[in-house]
Each structure stands twice: as structure tokens, then as C-alpha cells.
N, C-alpha and C positions, 0 to 999 in steps of 0.2 A: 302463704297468707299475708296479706298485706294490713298496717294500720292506717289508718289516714288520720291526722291533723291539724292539715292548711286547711281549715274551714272546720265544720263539725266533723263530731269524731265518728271515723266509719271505719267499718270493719269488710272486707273481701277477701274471695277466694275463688278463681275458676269463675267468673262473671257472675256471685251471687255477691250479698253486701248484705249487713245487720248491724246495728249499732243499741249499744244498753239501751234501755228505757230510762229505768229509773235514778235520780239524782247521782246517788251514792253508789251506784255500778260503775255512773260516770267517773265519779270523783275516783271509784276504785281504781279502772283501769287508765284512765289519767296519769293518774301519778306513776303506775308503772312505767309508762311510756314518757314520764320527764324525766327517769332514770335507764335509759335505754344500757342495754349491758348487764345492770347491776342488779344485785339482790337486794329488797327492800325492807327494812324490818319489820315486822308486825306492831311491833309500838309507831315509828313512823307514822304508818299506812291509818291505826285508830287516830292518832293524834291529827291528823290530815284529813280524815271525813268526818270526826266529831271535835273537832278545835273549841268550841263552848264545852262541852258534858259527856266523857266519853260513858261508853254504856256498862253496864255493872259488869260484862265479861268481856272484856275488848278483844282479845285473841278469838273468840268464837264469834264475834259480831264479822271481824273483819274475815274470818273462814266462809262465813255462809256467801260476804259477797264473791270469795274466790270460785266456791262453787255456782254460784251465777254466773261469774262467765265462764269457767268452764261448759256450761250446760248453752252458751249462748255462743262459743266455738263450734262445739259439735251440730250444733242446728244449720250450719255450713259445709261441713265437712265431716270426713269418714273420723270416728271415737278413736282413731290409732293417731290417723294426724293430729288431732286437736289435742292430743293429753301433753305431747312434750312441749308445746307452746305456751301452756302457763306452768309454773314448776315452781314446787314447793321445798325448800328446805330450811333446816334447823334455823326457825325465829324468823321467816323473812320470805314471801314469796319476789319471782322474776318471770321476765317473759323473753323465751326463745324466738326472735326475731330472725333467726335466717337470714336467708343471702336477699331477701326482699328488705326487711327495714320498714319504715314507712315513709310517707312521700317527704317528710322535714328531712330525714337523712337523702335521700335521694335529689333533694333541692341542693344541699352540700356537695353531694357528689358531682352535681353540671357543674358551680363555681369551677373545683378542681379541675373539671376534663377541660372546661374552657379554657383554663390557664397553663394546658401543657398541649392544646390544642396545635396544629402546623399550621392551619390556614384561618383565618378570619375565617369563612365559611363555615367551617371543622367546630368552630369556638363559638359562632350564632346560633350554629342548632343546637347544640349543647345546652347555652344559654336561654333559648327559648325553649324548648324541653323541659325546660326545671321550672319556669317560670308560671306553664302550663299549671303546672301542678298545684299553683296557687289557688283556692274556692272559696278563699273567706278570709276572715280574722282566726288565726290559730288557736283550738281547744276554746271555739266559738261557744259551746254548750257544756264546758267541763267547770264545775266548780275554781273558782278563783285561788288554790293555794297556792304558799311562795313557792314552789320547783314549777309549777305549772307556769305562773307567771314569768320565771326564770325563761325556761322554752319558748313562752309567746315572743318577748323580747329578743332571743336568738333567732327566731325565724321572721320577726320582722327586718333583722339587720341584715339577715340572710338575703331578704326577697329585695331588699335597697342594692347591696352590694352587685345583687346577680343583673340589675333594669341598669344601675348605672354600668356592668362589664358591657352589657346588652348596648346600649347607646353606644360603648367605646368601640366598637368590633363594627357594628354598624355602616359609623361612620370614616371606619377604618378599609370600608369597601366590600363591607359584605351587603349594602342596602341598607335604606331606613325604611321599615316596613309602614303600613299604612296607619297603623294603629299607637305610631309610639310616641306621638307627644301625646294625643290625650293621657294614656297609660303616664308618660311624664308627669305631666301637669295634675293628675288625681292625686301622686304620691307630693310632689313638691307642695301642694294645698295640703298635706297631712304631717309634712315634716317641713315647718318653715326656715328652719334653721340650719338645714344639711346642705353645706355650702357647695360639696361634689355634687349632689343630685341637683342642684339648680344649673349648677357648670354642665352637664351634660343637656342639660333641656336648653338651654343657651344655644348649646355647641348645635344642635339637632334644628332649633327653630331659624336660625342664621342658613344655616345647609339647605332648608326648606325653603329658603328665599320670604320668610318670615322675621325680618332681622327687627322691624322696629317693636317688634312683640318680646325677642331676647330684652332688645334695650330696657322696656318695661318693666319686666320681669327683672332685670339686674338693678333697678331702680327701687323697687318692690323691695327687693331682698336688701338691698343697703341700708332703706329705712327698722327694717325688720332691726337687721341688727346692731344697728347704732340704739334701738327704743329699748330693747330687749336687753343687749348685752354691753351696749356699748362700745361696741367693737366697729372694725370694715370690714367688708370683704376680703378673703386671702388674693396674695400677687396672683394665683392665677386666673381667678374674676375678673378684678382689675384689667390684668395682661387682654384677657376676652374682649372685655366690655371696650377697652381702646382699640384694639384688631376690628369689633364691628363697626367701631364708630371713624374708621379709617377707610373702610370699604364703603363708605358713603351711603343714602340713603336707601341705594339701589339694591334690590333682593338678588341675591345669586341663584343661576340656573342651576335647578339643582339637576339637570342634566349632563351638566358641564364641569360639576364640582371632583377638587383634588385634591388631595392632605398634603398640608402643609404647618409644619408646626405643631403637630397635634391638635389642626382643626380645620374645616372647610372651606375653602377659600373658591371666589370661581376664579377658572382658569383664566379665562380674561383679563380679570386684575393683575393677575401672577406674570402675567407675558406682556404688563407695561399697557395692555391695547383699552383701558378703560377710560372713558372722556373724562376730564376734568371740568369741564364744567357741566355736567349733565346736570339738570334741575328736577327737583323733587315733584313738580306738577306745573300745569299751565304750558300752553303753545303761546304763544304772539305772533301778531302776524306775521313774520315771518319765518316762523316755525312750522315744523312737519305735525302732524295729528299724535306724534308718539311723544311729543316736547322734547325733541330735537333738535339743533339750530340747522335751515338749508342752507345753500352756498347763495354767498352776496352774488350781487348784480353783476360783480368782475370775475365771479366762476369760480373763486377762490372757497376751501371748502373750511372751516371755521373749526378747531381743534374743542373747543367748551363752549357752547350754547351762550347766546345773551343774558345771561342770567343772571340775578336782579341782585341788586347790591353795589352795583358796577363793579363787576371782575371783570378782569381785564382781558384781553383777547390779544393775539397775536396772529392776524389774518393775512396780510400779505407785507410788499417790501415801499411801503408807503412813509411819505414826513412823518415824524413822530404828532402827534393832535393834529393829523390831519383827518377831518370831517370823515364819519362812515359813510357810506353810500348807499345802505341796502335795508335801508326799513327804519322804524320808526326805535329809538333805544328805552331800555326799562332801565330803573334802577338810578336815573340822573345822569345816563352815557348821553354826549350829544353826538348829533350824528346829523348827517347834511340833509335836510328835506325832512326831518324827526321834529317829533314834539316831545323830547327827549328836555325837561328842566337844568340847567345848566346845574353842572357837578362837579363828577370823578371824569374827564376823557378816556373815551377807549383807547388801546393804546395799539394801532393799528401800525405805526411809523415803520419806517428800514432802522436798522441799526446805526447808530451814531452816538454823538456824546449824549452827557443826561443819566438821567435815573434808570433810563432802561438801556445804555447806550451799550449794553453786553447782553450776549445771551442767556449767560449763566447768572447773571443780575433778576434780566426778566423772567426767567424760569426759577428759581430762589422766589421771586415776589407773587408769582402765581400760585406757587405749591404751598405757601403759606397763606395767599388768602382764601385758596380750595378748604385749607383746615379749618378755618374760621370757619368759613359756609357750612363742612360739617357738621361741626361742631354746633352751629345756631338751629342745624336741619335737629339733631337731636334735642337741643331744648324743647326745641318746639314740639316732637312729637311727643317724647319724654318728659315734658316739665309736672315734676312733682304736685299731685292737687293739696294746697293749703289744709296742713290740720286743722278741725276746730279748737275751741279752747279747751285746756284738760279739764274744764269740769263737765263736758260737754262726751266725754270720754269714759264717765265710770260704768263698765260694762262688764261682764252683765250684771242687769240691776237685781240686787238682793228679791228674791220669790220667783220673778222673771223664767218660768221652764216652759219647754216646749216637747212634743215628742208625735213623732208619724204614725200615725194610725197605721196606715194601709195606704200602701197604691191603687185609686182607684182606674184608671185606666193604666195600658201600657206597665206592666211587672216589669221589675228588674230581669232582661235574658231575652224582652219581646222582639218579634224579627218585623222587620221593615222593608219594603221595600224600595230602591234609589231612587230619592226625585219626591218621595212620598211627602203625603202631608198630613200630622196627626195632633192631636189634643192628649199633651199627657196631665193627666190629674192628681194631687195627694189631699189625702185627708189629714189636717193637723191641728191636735189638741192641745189647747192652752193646762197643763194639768201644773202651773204655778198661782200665784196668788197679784200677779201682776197685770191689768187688761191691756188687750194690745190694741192701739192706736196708731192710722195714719201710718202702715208699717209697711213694706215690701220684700218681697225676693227678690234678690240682686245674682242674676249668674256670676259664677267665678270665671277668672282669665282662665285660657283663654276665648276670646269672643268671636274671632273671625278667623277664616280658612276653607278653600275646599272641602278640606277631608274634614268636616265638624259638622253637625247640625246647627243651622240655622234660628235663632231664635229672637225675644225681644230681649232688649238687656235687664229688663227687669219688670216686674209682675206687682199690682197691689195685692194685701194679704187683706182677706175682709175680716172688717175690725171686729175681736172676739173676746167675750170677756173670761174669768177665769173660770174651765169647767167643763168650759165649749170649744167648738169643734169649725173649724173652715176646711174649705175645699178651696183648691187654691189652682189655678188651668192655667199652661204658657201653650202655644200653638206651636210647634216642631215641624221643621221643612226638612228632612233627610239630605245627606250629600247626595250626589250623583255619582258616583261607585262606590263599589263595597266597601265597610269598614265599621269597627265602635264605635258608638257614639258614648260617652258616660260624661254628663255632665253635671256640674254642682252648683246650687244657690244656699244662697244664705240667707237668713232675716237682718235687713238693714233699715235705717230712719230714710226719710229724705234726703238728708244729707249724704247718703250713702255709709253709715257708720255701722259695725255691726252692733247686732246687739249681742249676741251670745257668740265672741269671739273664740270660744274656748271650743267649740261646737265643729265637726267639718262638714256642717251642714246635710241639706236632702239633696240626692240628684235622680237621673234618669241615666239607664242603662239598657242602649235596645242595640240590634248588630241588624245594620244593614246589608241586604242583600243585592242578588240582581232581581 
């Protein structure tokens, strides 16, 4: 006999399942199962399903519930199995759990086998196995007492630890499945401050050839907790976030990718063969369609792209400022037959005296102004949007509630097919004392990717006053191969502020198909 609860509290045996009905069966066997092993008191067990007003006979209130589940056991199974499974003695019933448990022990036991696992392989299905087993919020439908809450909180730290072992093994060469930054990104939007669980979403979104999304994301989190705590990031965020910003703007293959350091790197960069001046966007005329720089007029084939800023080139064994020859220069390079505005000279010369007049002078000057460049590529993608002013900030505003009716299209679990294109809908009630105006849904990061569904970045919410009800539609483009979609928005102003910060929002949850 199995318990279940990661998610609501279910009961199975032999492919049947039953779960209490009523409140205080719940609460009853609840509580048993936040005390797994142990015998529970009878004073406990009243004080814990009547906490306001226990009943004139507490030991017979809390018998009859034992006899409900007893009698809610055997409606599964044969009256011999079911009797030793709940067990009564002197002052205190317990529940005989066997070599099954229920699925929170069993999520414990992946962690372990992962961690004594031989192969990466060995240690991901493990990992994913236990994670499996996750269907909800833990003791979803059971009464709120403190040991129940105790367990919620154990198995959420449980289900963090097993996604972050899960990323580590992953990326350690067993595969990053198709599923596992959204899976990321749902829990990192639920736990903003779990500085490992961002570290692995980093590590995995860099892997994916998704780096300026990490960068975001480690931007994200620094405000987070500089506002919050006051604090930075720990060294190995940091250590992260200057590793991607060293690999320059360019996404790594994640077919080519190798561990190094305890993180993804592509092999290309590692073996020295990565251009140094490779540019962020934009061909010029005399670039390839890929913004590439071709080889000049003299044949000679150009180690970094012209690329704008005037960095400087080392293309053949020419006078030091002597005129280029092969196109027109960006960035203020002149160059002969250019309309190239007088600048920085490229720096095309043979070696001689001067500034460049050594190799290891002009290789020194290049690899520091490549870091600049990088470094300015990250601003730019990365640069922080301007808070408004804190009064502009008091959220959420005192009455201000919100709460989801219903999915009216598309249920959380619905299947889709790849390529598809659908209208998901929610219903949602203003049941505060606050009207809403001029409001929107604003998806959460991440926004773009293959493996994601396609949507707008954000939705008007029709203005509803307190009482009433919107229906609120975004238009969903499925990926084109299989995989989760679960995506999340939030209610924001124009500004993009939220309003119910505290909130992790509504989303959609559909598994695409073939």
C-alpha cells in the first residue's frame, strides 16, 4: 500500500487509489504521515484536528476517525492486509508503512541513490524518477497543522535539491533534457533567492547556447539581492557570470559542448580556435551573410572581423598605418578607397618599432580591447531597466486581491500538437476592494527559445472593478518538437511593475506532442 503526498493525498494498492473525503479524515491521516515511523498520541492527534475547541470526548472523537480509515483501507484491499497498516496502541495510534513508504520518502531515497550513483547516467534516472513523483504542492488538501507544514517544507527543499542534482549530472554528460529550463525557470520564479538554483539555470542556459538569457537572469538575481538582503551574489555566481561574459556574446554549440571547470564551455573556445573579433550582429560590405569578416583583396584572411569600435586587426606584413585596402572601415578605421571618418588606424603594419612594434605588445592590446567589447556587448544586452521611484513601488496596494476562477480554455496537462496554434483563456476575479485599471499580464523570463512556446510578451487585462470577473486570451504558437510548455504571467502596470509581487502568478501548462 502506497501513501501519496506530493500533491493531494492519495491512497493505492495493486492499481486501485481512494483518498479521505471528509476534512478531519484528512487532517486525521495527515498527521500520521508527518510522523512517519512513529506512534502518535491521542492528545496530539485531538489537539491537531480541533486546535480551537476539542470535543467533549477527545479520545473517542479521534477513534471514530481511526475507524474511518480503517474501513477506507479495506475498500482496497483484502480486511487481513489492511488491519496492520493502521495500528493502535496504548494512547497513540501509528501507521505501518512497509517497504513502500510513500512517494516523499521515495523522492529521498533518488537524492541518496544519485549520490552513490557510478555513472552520471546511473545518477539522472535516479534523479528523474524521484522527481516524477512530484503532482503538486505537498498535503495540497490536508489541513494546515505545524508537523504537516513541517513535511510541506521538507519536500519542497527535497524537490529543489533533487532539479538542482538533476541540472548537475546533466550537464556533467548525461544530457539536458528537453524540458529542463522551463522546469528551471518555474521553480527559480518561486524561489527568488536560492542562489544554487539560479547557478544551475545559468549553467544550463549558457550550455543551450542561451547565454544572454543567463546574463539576464544573473542581473535579475543581483538586484534581487542587493533590494532584499542586501547582499551579492556568492563567488560562484560571480566566478559564472565572468566565465559567460568571457565567452563573448556568441551562444555555444550545444553539440560541441565539454565540462570544464564545473561548467559548459564550447570546445572551440577551449582549443584557442574562437575569433576574436567576431561581432554581435550586422554584415558590412565586406562581410559574409553570417557577420564574418571575408579575406581583403590581397587574399589574406583576417583573424577578427572589422568590427566597430576600431579594434584593431593584424592582417598581413604591411607599414604599420598603412591604408587598408579592402572595403570601406566602420568604427572611424581609415582605410584606402573607405569613407571610413578619420580615427583609430587599423593596425595592418609588419612589425617594427612603436606601439605595436612586438607581437606580444599587439596581442596584449588586442585581448584587452576584445574584453572591453565584451564587456560593452553585455551592457547592452544586459543593461538593468531604471527603477521607478519608491513611491511608485508600494505593492501590493492594501485591498488589491486577485484570484483564478477557472481555465477557460486549455486546462493545466492539455496536449498539443508541434507547430500548433492555440488561444488559451483564464477567468479572473477581482474579489479585493481595489478596481483594476489600465493593467496587464506580463509573461515571465524566460521569453524566447526553441523549445518554449511562442507568445506576446504581454496581454491587456480588461479593466474590472471590485466583484467582477475578466477573461483575459494570449494566442500560443507551440514549438516544433516535443516538449513542456508551462508558462507564467503576472499582473503588471505599464511600467511593467508588478502589482502583487508576493503572488507567483497564473500560467499555462500544455505537453506538446508529435
Amino acid at each position: 500500500m502506497d501513501f501519496l503526498v506530493l500533491g493531494s493525498l492519495t491512497i493505492t494498492y495493486q492499481g486501485q487509489s481512494t483518498a479521505p473525503s471528509a476534512a478531519k479524515d484528512r487532517a486525521f491521516l495527515g498527521e500520521l504521515l508527518a510522523h512517519p515511523g512513529e506512534l502518535v498520541s491521542t492528545e496530539h492527534l485531538a489537539n491537531a484536528l480541533w486546535p480551537d475547541r476539542l470535543p467533549a470526548d477527545p479520545a473517542n472523537a479521534v477513534q471514530v476517525r481511526a475507524s474511518r480509515l480503517r474501513a477506507l483501507l479495506r475498500s482496497i484491499t483484502a480486511p487481513a492486509e489492511a488491519e496492520p497498516v493502521l495500528y493502535s496502541r496504548s494512547g497513540g495510534y501509528g501507521l505501518n508503512l512497509g517497504e513502500t513508504g510513500t512517494d516523499l520518502s521515495r523522492l529521498q531515497e533518488a537524492l541518496s541513490l544519485a549520490d552513490h550513483a557510478e555513472t552520471h547516467e546511473a545518477a539522472a534516472k535516479a534523479l528523474r524518477e524521484g522527481l516524477a513523483l512530484w503532482r503538486g504542492e505537498p498535503f495540497s488538501d490536508v489541513p494546515q497543522t505545524p508537523c504537516v507544514l513541517e513535511q510541506v517544507a521538507h519536500a519542497q527543499e527535497l524537490r529543489l535539491s533533487a532539479m538542482e542534482a538533476y541540472a548537475e549530472v546533466s550537464l556533467s554528460g548525461a544530457g539536458i533534457p528537453a524540458t529542463m529550463v522551463a522546469d528551471l525557470v518555474a521553480l527559480a520564479n518561486r524561489n527568488p533567492l536560492r542562489e544554487p538554483l539560479h547557478h544551475q539555470l545559468m549553467r544550463v542556459l549558457h550550455a543551450t547556447g542561451r547565454s544572454a538569457e543567463a546574463l539576464t537572469l544573473y542581473e535579475r538575481l543581483r538586484r534581487t539581492l542587493r533590494d532584499e538582503l542586501g547582499t551579492d551574489p556568492r563567488p560562484e555566481l560571480r566566478g559564472l557570470h565572468q566565465e559567460i561574459l568571457a565567452a563573448g556574446p556568441d551562444s555555444p554549440d550545444p553539440a560541441v559542448l565539454t565540462q570544464e571547470s564545473g561548467s559548459a564551455v564550447p570546445s572551440h573556445a577551449r582549443d584557442g580556435k574562437r575569433e576574436a573579433g567576431s561581432r554581435e550582429s550586422g554584415a558590412g560590405p565586406e562581410d559574409g551573410e553570417d557577420g564574418t569578416s571575408r579575406k581583403g583583396e590581397g587574399g589574406t584572411s583576417p583573424e577578427g572581423g572589422d568590427g566597430e569600435g576600431g579594434i584593431l586587426r593584424e592582417d598581413d606584413d604591411r607599414e604599420e598605418g598603412t591604408p587598408q585596402e579592402d572595403g570601406d572601415g566602420q568604427g572611424g578605421a581609415h582605410r584606402e578607397g573607405g569613407d571610413g571618418e578619420a580615427g583609430v588606424p587599423q593596425a595592418v603594419g609588419r612589425r617594427g618599432p612603436g606601439l605595436l612594434g612586438s607581437r606580444a605588445r599587439r596581442t596584449a592590446l588586442a585581448v584587452a580591447i576584445a574584453c572591453l567589447a565584451a564587456i560593452g556587448v553585455y551592457l547592452w544586452l544586459g543593461r538593468p531597466v531604471q527603477s521607478p521611484p519608491e513611491s511608485h513601488l508600494v505593492r501590493p496596494i492594501p485591498g488589491d486581491k486577485s484570484r483564478l476562477a477557472k481555465d477557460v480554455t486549455y486546462p493545466d496537462g492539455s496536449t498539443v500538437r508541434v507547430g500548433e496554434k492555440f488561444v488559451k483563456t483564464w477567468q479572473l476575479d477581482n474579489v479585493g476592494t481595489v478596481p483594476w485599471r489600465d493593467r496587464f499580464l506580463y509573461r515571465q523570463w524566460p521569453w524566447d527559445g526553441e523549445d518554449l512556446c511562442q507568445t506576446e510578451r504581454s496581454v491587456r487585462l480588461p479593466d474590472t472593478d471590485p466583484g467582477g470577473s475578466a477573461l483575459v486570451s494570449v494566442e500560443v504558437q507551440a514549438p516544433k518538437e516535443p516538449t513542456r510548455c508551462k508558462v507564467y504571467w503576472k499582473m503588471v502596470d505599464r511600467d511593467g511593475n508588478h502589482y502583487m509581487p508576493q503572488l507567483s502568478g497564473i500560467f499555462f501548462d500544455v505537453t506538446v506532442v508529435p
